[in-house]
C-alpha positions as CSV (number, residue, x, y, z in Angstrom):
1,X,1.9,9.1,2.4
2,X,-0.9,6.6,3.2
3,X,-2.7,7.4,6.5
4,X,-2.2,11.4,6.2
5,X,-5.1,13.4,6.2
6,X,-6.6,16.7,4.8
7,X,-9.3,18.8,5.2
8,X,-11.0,20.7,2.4
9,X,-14.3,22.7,3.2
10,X,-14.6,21.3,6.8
11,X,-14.5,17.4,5.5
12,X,-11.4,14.9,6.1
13,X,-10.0,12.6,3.6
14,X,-7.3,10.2,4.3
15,X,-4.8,9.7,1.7
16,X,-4.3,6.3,0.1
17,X,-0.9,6.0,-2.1
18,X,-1.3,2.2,-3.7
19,X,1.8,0.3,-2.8
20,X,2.9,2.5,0.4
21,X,1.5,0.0,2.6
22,X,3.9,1.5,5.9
23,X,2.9,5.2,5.3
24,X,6.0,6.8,4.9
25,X,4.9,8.0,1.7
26,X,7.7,6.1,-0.3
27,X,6.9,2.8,-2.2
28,X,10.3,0.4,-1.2
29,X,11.1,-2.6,0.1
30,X,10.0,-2.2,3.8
31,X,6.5,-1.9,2.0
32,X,7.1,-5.5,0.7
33,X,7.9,-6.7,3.8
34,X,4.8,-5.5,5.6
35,X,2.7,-6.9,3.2
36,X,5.0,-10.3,3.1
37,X,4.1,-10.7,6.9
38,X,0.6,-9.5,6.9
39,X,0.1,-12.7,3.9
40,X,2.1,-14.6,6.7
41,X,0.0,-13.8,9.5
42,X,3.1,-12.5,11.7
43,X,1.4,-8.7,11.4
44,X,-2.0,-8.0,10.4
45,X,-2.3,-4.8,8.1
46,X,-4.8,-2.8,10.7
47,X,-6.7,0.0,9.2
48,X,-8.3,0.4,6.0
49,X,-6.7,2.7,4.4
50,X,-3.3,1.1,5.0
51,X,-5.2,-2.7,3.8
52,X,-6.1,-0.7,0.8
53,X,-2.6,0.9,-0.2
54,X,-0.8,-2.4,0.4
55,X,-3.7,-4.1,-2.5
56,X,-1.3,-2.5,-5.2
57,X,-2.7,-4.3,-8.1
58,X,-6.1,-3.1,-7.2
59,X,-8.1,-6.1,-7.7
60,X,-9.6,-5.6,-3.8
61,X,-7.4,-9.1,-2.5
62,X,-4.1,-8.5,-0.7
63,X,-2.1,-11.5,-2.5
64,X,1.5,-11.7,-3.7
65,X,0.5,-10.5,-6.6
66,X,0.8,-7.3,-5.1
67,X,4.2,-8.1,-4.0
68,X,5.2,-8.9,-7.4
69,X,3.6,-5.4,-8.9
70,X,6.1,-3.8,-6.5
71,X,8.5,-5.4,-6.7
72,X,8.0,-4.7,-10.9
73,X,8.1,-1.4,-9.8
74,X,10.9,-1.1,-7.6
75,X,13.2,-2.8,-10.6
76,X,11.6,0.1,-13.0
77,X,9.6,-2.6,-15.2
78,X,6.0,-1.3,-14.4
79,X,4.1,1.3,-12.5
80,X,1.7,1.1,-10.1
81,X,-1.3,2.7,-11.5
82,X,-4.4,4.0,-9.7
């Protein structure tokens, strides 16, 4: 999930799964909700990696326009692409 790390030939990457804004490596609706209160201001997404996974759309803005493109893809009607 988002925020686990690897290490290939001595250098770390961090993995980034777009719409798994909580990390659990699972795109659902607890993912919607952390993005609904980081657009709220109630909790601010923290690190980049997890800011980055939570912009599904991949336009570079967190809006709810991400929340729609999972919430598309919880009800089967689109995928979140890379």
């Amino acid at each position: 999930g988002t925020g686990m790390t690897v290490t290939i030939e001595g250098k770390t990457y961090t993995a980034v799964k777009l719409g798994d804004a909580n990390g659990d490596g699972i795109i659902n609706s607890a993912d919607l909700l952390k993005i609904q209160k980081h657009l709220l201001g109630v909790a601010v997404l923290q690190t980049d990696f997890v800011k980055k996974s939570a912009d599904a759309n991949n336009d570079g803005v967190i809006n709810s326009a991400d929340l729609l493109k999972i919430q598309k893809y919880l009800l089967k009607v689109s995928d979140i692409e890379v």
